[in-house]
C-alpha positions in Angstrom: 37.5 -39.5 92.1 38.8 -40.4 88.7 35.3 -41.7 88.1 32.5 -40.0 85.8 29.5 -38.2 86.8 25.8 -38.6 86.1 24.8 -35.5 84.8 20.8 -34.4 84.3 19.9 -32.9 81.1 17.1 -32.6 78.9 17.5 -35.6 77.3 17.9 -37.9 81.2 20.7 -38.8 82.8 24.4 -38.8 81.2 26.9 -40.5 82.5 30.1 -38.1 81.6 34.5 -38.3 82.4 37.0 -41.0 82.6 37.2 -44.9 83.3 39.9 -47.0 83.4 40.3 -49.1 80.2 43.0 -51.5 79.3 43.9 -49.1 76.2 43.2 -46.2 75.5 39.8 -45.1 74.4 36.7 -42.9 73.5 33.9 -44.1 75.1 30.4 -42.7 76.3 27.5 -43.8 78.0 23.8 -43.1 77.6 21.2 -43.8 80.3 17.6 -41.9 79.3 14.9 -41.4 81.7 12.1 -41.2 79.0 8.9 -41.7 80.7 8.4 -38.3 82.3 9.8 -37.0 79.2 7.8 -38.4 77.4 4.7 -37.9 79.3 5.3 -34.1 79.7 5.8 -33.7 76.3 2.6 -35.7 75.3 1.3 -33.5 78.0 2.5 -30.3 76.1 1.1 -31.5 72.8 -2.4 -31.8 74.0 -2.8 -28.5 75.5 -1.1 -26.9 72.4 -3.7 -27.8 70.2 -6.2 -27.6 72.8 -5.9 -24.0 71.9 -6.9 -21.6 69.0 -4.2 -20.7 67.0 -2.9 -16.9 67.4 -1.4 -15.4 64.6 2.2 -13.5 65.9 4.1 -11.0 64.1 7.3 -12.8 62.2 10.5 -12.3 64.8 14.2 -11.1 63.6 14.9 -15.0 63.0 12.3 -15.5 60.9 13.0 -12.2 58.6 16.5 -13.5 58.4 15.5 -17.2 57.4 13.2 -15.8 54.8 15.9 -13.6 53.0 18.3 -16.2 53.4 16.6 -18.5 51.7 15.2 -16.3 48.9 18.5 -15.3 48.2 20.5 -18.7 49.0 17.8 -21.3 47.2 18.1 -22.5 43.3 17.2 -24.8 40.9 18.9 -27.2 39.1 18.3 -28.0 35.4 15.9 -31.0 36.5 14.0 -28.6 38.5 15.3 -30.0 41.7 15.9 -27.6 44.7 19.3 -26.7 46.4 19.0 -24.5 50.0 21.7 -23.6 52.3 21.4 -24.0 55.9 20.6 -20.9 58.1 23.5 -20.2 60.2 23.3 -18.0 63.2 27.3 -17.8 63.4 29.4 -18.0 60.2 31.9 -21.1 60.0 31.3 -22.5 62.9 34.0 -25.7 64.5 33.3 -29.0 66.5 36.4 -30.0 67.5 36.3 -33.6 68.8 32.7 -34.0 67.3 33.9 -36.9 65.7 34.9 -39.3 67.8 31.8 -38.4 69.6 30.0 -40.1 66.9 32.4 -42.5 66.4 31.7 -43.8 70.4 27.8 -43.8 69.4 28.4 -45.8 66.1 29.8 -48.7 67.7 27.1 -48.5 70.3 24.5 -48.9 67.5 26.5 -51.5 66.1 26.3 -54.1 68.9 22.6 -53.2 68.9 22.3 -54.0 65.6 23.8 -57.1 66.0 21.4 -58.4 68.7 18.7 -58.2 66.4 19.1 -59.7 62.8 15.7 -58.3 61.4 16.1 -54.4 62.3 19.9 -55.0 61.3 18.9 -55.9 58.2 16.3 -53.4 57.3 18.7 -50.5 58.8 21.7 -51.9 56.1 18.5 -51.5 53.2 18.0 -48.1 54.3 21.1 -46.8 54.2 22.2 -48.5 51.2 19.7 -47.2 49.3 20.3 -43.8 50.5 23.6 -44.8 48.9 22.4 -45.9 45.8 19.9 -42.7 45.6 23.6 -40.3 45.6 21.7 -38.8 48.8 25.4 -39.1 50.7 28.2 -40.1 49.6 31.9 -40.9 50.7 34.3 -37.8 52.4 37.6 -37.4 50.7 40.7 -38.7 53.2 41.8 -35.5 53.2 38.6 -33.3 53.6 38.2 -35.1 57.3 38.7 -32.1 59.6 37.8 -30.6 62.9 35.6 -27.8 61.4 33.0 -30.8 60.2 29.8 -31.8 62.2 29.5 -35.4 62.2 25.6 -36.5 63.3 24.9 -39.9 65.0 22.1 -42.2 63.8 19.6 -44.5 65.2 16.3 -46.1 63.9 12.9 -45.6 64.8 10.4 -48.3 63.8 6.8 -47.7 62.2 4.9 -51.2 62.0 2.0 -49.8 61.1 3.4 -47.6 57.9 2.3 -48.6 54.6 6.0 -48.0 53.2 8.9 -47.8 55.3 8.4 -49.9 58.5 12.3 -48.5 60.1 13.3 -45.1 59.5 17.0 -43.8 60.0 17.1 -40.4 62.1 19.8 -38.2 62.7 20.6 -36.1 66.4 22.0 -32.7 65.2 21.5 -32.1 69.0 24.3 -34.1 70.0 27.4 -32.1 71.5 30.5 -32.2 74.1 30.7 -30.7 77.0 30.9 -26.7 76.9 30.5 -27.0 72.9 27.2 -26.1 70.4 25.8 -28.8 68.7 24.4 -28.2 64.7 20.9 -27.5 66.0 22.4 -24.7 68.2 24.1 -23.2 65.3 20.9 -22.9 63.4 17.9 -20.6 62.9 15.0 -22.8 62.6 12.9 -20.9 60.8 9.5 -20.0 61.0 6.7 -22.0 61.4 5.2 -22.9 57.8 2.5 -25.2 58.8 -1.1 -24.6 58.3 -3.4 -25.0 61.0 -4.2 -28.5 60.7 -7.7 -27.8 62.1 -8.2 -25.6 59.3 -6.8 -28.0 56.9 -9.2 -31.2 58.1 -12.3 -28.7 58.3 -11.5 -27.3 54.4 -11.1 -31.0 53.4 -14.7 -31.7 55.2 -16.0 -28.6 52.4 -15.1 -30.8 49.3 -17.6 -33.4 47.2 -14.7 -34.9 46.1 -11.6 -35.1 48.2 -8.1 -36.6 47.1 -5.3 -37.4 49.5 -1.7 -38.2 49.0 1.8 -37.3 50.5 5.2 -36.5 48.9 7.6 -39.7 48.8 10.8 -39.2 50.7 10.2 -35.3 50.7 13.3 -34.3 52.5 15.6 -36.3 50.5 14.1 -34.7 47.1 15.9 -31.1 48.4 19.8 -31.0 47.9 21.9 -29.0 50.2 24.5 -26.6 49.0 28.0 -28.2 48.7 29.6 -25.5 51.1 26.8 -26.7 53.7 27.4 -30.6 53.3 30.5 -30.7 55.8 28.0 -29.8 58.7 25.9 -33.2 57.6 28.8 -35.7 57.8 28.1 -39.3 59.3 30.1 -42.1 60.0 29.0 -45.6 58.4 30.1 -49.0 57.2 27.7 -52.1 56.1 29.4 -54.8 57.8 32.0 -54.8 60.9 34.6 -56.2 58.8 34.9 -52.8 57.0 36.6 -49.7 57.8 34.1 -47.1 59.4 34.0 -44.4 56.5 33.0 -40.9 56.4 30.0 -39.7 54.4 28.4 -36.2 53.8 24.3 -36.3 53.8 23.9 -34.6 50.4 20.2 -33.9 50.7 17.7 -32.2 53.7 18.4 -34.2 56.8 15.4 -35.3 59.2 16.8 -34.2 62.6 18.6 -30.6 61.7 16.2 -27.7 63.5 15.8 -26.2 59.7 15.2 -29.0 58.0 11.0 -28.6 58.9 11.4 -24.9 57.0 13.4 -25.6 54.2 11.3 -28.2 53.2 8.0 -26.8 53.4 9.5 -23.5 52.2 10.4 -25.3 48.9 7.5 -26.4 48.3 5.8 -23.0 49.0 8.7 -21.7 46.4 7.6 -24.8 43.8 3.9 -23.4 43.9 5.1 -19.9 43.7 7.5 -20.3 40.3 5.0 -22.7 38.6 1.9 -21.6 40.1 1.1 -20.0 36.9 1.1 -23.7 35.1 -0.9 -25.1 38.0 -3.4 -22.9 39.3 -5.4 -25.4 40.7 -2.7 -27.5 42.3 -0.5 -24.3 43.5 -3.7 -22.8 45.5 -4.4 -26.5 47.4 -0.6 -27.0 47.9 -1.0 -23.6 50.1 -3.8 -24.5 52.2 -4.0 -28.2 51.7 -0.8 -29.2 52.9 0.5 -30.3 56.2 4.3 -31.3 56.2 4.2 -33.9 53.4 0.6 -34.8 53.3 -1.7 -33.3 51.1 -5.4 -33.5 51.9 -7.7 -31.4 49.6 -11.1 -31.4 46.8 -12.7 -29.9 44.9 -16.8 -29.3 43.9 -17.2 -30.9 40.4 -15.9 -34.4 39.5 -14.1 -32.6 36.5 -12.2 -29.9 39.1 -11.4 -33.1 40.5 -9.4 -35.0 38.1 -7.9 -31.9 36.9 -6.5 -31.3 40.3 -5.2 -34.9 40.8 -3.2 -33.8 37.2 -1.8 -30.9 37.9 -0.6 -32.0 41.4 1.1 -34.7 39.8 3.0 -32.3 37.1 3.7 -29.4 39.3 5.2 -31.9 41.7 7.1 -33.8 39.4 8.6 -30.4 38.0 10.6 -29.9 41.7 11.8 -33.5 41.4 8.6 -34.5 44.2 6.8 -37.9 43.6 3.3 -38.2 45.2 1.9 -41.4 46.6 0.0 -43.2 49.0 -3.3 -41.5 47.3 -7.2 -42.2 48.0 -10.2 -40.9 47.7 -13.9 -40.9 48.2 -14.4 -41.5 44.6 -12.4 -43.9 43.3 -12.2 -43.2 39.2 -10.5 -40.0 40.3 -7.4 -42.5 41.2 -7.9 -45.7 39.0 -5.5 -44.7 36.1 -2.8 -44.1 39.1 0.0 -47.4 39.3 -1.6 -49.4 42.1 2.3 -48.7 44.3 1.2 -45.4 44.2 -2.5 -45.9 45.8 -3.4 -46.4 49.5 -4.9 -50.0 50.3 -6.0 -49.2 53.7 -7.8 -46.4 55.5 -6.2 -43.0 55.6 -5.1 -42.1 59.0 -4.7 -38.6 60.2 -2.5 -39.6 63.1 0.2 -40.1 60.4 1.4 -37.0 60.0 5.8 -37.4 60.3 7.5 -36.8 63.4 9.3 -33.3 62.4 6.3 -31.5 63.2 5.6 -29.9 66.6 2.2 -31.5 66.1 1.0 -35.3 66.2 -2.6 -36.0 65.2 -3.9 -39.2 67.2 -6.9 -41.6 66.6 -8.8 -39.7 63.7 -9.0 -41.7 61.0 -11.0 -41.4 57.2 -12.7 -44.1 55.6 -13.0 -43.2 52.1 -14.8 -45.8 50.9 -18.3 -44.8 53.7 -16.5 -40.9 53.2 -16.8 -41.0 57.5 -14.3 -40.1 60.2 -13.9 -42.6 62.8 -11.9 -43.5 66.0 -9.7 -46.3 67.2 -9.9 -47.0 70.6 -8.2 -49.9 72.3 -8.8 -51.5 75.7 -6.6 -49.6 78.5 -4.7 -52.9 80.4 -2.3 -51.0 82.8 -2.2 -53.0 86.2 -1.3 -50.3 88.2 -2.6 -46.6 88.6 -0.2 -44.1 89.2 -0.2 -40.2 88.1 2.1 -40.9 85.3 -0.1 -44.1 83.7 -2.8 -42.0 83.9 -1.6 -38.3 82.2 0.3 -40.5 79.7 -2.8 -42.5 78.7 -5.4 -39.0 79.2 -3.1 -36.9 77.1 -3.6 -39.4 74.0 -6.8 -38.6 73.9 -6.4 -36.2 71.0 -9.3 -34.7 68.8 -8.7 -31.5 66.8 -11.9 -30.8 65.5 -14.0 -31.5 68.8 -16.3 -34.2 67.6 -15.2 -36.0 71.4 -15.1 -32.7 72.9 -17.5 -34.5 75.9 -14.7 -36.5 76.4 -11.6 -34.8 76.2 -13.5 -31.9 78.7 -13.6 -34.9 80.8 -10.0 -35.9 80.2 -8.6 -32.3 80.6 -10.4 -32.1 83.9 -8.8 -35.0 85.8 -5.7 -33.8 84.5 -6.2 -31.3 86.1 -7.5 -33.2 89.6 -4.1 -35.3 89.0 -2.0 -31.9 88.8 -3.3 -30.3 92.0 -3.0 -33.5 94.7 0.3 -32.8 94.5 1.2 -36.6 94.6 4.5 -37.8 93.1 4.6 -39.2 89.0 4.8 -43.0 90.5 2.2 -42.7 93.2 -1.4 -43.6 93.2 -4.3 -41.3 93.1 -7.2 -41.3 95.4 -9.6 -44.1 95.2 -12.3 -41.6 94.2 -9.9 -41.4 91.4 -9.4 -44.6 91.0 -12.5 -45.3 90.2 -13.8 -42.5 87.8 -10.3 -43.7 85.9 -11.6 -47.5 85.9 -14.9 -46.4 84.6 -13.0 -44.1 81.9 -10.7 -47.4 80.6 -14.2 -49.6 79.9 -16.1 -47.0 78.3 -13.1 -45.5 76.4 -13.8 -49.1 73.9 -17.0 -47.6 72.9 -15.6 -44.8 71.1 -14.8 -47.2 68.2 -18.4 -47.3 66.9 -18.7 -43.7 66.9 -18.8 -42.5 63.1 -19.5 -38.8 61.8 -20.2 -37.8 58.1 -16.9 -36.0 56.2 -18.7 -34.1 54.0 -20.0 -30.9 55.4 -22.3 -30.4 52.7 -23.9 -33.3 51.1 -27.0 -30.9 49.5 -26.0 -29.2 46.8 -27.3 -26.5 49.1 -27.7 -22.5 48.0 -28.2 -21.7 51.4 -25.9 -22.1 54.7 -26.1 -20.6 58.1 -23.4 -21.1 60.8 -24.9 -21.9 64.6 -22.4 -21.9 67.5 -23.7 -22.5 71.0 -21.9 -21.8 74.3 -22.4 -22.6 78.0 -20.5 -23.2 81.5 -20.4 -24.3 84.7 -18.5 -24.7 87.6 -15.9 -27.0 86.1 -15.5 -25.2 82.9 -17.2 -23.9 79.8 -17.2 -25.2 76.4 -18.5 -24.1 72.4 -20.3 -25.6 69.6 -20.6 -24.7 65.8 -23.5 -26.6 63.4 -23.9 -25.8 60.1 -27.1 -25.8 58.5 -27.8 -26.1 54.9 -30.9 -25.5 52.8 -31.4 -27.1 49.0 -33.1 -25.8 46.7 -36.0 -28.0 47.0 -36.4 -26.8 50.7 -34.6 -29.9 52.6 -32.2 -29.5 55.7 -29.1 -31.0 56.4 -27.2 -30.3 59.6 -23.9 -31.1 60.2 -21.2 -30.9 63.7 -18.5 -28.2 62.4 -16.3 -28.6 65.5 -16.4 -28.2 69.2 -13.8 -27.1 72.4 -13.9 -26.8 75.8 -11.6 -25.6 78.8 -11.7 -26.6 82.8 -12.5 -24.0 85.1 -9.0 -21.9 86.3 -8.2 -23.4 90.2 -9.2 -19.7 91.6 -12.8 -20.1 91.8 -14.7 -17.9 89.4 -18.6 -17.2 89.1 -21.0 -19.0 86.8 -21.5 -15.5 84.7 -18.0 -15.0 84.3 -17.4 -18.7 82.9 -20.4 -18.2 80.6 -18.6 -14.7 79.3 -15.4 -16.9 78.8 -17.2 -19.9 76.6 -18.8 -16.7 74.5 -15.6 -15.1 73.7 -14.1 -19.1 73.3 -17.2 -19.3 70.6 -16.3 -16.1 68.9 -12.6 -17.5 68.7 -13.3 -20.5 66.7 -15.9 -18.9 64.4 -13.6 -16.3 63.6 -10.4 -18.0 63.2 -11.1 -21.9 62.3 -14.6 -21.7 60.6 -13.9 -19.0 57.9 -15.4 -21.0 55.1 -18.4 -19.9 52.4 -19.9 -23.4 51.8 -18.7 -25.9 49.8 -14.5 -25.6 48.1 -14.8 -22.5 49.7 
């Protein structure tokens, strides 16, 4: 008694009620178990895209967030955006929310001061989301119960060209019995193209272009009646008072903030679309999240599309950066802080997406796509080593689609011994998994051609091949394009394959599956005429 309990939830194990202090006290405790987490959600993430996307019918959420925001959004005289969040109850309270966040700032606090170098990048981050007015300081006598105040932590990105440490923000934190923010909000409906279709469009183009929107979030303000809701607690050194802040602008970390921000920039292309033709069409298929990956057919289209991106972002108070390209005059007159100095990477897309792109990278200077593949050095060999390390094994257009069959089949074998996450697998296992980790290297030197169409071709024919057996069936498509002066390029579109279901079915039947699996892709991730469409 008089001691707290350990309590599962989503997030691991909680450690929740009273201790005996020498004065009084708020205090919490944190333990995560973040390994099975972790893996299952890797796990989850490969079999989601593993499939073809299905179009669904908008629910009553999403009709509400789309009138809300059409009839909550404006513009400032700058251009910039304001939204209001998308409330499922009006007004709602967090009593005690506070010192919630107060108990988690002091935890991050003695973090911080354990390590000097991420203390000292997580001070320049939030002072220059200071300096930028994206938060500023809560009146004494605004502080009240009917606030939301968000605890913070960093994640850390060594290998982005920008912002190695990133502050995030958990709207999902809550007391006992109470709603957090994120339970209090629609979250919209999902804006994001099909980043399959998006890569395979972008493999159409002579002349591709690539860039992303700096600090995208941040550029949207949120309504003043909203900012309570985004209050955190802060100071920059321990010898200050902890003050209160309001986050002024779209916070990484609320449920909505994925939809308001891609619905903004929907809404830019839609009111200056007009202005921008060529930049407002591309922003509506060429954009995923922040990134923008897109072309054109003529070197001229070209430059005129870098141009009108550039003005019809800067009209909703959006900066682009981070650009390359496969032609490089279509970028020289750009300030070199704004240009890319190393390979694009496709497994950079942010982490508010419920999709994470790993291994395919884009050389623009060869125009190829390319793979990273580093030596697996686990010791041991247990169910969870090996799901974690198969489920990164992420290709969305199928160019590994040998591979990944492979993967997603001793997943499978893993699933069905019915062993336990820490235990080892057969040796038979074993030893397909050791021969997986020293060939997996290999991958590295594997290169395939961007361009789709490198003949300015008049003719293209689409080719898609299926088969099966009895561990699963799988589906090809080639295109094949003719020139005029008769010559024949043909190039891999994409590829996918699925294991066999446990009940055993007959070689005909799997066949019938891979044909209807071919029929799915041509129809839904292949619907291109040639060359920028």
């Amino acid at each position: 008694m008089n001691e707290p309990d350990a309590v599962n939830t989503v997030l691991g194990y909680i450690l929740m009620g009273t201790v005996q202090t020498a004065s009084p006290s708020v205090s919490s405790f944190f333990i995560q178990s973040s390994e099975p987490i972790n893996v299952e959600n890797t796990l989850k993430a490969f079999w989601e895209v593993e499939e073809v996307p299905v179009i669904n019918k908008p629910t009553p959420d999403e009709v509400f967030c789309e009138n809300h925001f059409k009839n909550s959004h404006f513009r400032d005289e700058s251009g910039r955006y304001t939204v209001s969040l998308p409330f499922r109850d009006v007004n709602p309270v967090f009593p005690g929310i506070r010192d919630l966040a107060l108990s988690h700032f002091y935890s991050l606090e003695r973090r911080l001061s354990r390590n000097p170098d991420i203390r000292a990048q997580y001070l320049d981050f939030m002072r220059e989301y200071l300096d930028q007015n994206h938060m500023g300081l809560v009146p004494d006598n605004e502080i009240d119960d009917d606030a939301y105040y968000i605890p913070h932590h960093c994640v850390l990105k060594p290998s982005s060209l920008t912002t190695k440490l990133r502050v995030v923000f958990n709207a999902s934190a809550k007391l006992p019995g109470q709603k957090s923010l994120n339970d209090c909000l629609h979250t919209g409906p999902k804006l994001q193209q099909d980043i399959v279709e998006i890569l395979m469009n972008f493999r159409c183009h002579f002349f591709v272009i690539c860039s992303d929107i700096k600090s995208m979030y941040r550029m949207i303000l949120v309504n003043s009646n909203d900012i309570k809701y985004q209050r955190i607690l802060w100071r920059f050194s321990p010898d200050e008072p902890v003050r209160d802040y309001n986050l002024l602008t779209v916070v990484y970390g609320i449920s909505s903030s994925p939809y308001l921000a891609l619905k903004v920039l929907l809404q830019l292309a839609e009111d200056e679309g007009e202005s921008f033709p060529l930049a407002a069409e591309q922003i509506r298929k060429a954009s995923y999240v922040d990134d923008f990956v897109g072309g054109a057919s003529t070197i001229e289209e070209a430059r005129t599309l870098v141009k009108e991106l550039i003005a019809l972002m800067r009209r909703g108070g959006f900066e682009l950066r981070k650009w390359s390209s496969n032609e490089p005059s279509l970028i020289s007159d750009l300030p070199e802080s704004h240009l890319s100095t190393q390979p694009r990477s496709f497994n950079e897309i942010h982490e508010a997406t419920p999709l994470k792109v790993l291994g395919l990278h884009w050389d623009p200077t060869s125009d190829h796509f390319y793979f990273e593949s580093k030596f697996i050095t686990h010791k041991s060999c247990t169910k969870r080593i090996l799901l974690s390390e198969l489920a990164k094994t992420y290709d969305p257009l199928g160019f590994l689609t040998p591979v990944t069959f492979f993967t997603k089949y001793l997943i499978q074998r893993l699933w069905v011994s019915g062993i336990g996450w820490d235990d080892e697998p057969s040796p038979e296992i074993i030893r397909i998994w050791s021969r997986y980790c020293s060939e997996l290297p290999s991958l590295s030197k594997f290169k395939i051609q961007r361009n789709l169409f490198p003949l300015r071709s008049a003719h293209y024919e689409l080719h898609g091949f299926c088969d099966a057996s009895e561990k699963g069936y799988a589906c090809v498509v080639f295109v094949r394009s003719v020139d005029s002066g008769q010559n024949i390029n043909v190039q891999f579109v994409c590829g996918k394959s699925k294991v066999a279901p446990l009940k055993r079915i007959s070689i005909p039947r799997l066949e019938l599956c891979g044909a209807v699996l071919l029929s799915k892709i041509v129809g839904v991730r292949t619907s291109f005429a040639g060359p920028s469409g």
